[in-house]
N, C-alpha and C positions, 0 to 999 in steps of 0.2 A: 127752843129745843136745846138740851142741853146734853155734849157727847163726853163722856167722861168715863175712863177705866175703874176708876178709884171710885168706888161705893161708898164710900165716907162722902169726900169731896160732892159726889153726884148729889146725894141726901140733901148736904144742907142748901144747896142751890136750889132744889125745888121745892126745900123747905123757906128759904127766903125768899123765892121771886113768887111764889105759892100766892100769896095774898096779894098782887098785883095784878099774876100773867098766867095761864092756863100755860104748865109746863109738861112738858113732854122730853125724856129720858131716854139715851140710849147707849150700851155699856161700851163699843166699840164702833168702828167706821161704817164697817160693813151694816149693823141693828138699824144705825142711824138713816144710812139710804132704802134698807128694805119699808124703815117708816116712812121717808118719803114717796115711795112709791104707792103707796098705800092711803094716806092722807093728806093735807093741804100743806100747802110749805108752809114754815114756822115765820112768822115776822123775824125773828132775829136767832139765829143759832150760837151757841157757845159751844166752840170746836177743842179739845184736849189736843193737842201735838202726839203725843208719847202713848200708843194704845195699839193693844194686838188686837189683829184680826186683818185688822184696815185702819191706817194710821191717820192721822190728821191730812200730811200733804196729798194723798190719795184722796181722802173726801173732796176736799181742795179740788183739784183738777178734775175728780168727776163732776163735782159741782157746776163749773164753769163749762162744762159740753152739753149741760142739760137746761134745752133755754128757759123754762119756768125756776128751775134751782138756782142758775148762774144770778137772778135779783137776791136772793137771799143775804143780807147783812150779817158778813159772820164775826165774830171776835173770837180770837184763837186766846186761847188758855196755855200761857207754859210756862217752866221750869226752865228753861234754856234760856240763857244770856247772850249766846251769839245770834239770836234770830230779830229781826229788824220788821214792822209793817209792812215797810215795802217788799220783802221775799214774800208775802204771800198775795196782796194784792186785796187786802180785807178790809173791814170797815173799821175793826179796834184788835190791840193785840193788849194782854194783860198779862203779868210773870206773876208767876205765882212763890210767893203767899200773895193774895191781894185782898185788899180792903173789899168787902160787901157793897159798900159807899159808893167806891169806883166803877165797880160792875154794872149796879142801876143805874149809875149815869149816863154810862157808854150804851149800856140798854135802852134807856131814854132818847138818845139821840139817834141810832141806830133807828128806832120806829116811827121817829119825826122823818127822819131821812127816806125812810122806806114808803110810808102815807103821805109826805108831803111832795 
């Protein structure tokens, strides 16, 4: 699943992981949990920081109250240089601009982690 404000940025993510991973989209915090309420957790979520409605650390901490959502592998997506892995407690953190490269990686590892 992939949560992102930015229509561009959202695009080419499910235009890249398209050909590997059955991707699913959602433009804000709050889209993101009405999908999950709705349908299967996503093996690995890519979470935006910076996004109206319902922000990144929001999903964040709903996440972790909801025991099927709290397994969910997220790797947060941001533009911010003062935030650290450890302030969220995720499985990857990526600053954006970031390499495509990177992303499958951490995606990679994230659904070994997750299935194994």
């Amino acid at each position: 699943m992939v949560v992102e404000d930015n229509p561009d940025i959202r695009e080419v993510l499910q235009l890249a992981l398209s050909d590997r991973y059955s991707v699913t989209t959602a433009c804000n915090g709050q889209e993101a949990l009405d999908l999950l309420e709705t349908h299967s957790p996503p093996d690995v979520m890519i979470l935006d920081m910076m996004m109206p409605v319902l922000n990144g650390l929001e999903v964040l901490q709903r996440l972790r109250k909801h025991a099927l959502w709290a397994r969910i592998p997220v790797i947060v997506a941001t533009a911010s240089t003062g935030l650290r892995l450890e302030d969220f407690g995720t499985f990857g953190l990526l600053r954006k601009p970031f390499a495509l490269d990177n992303l499958q990686r951490l995606i990679e590892r994230a659904v070994e982690h997750r299935t194994g």
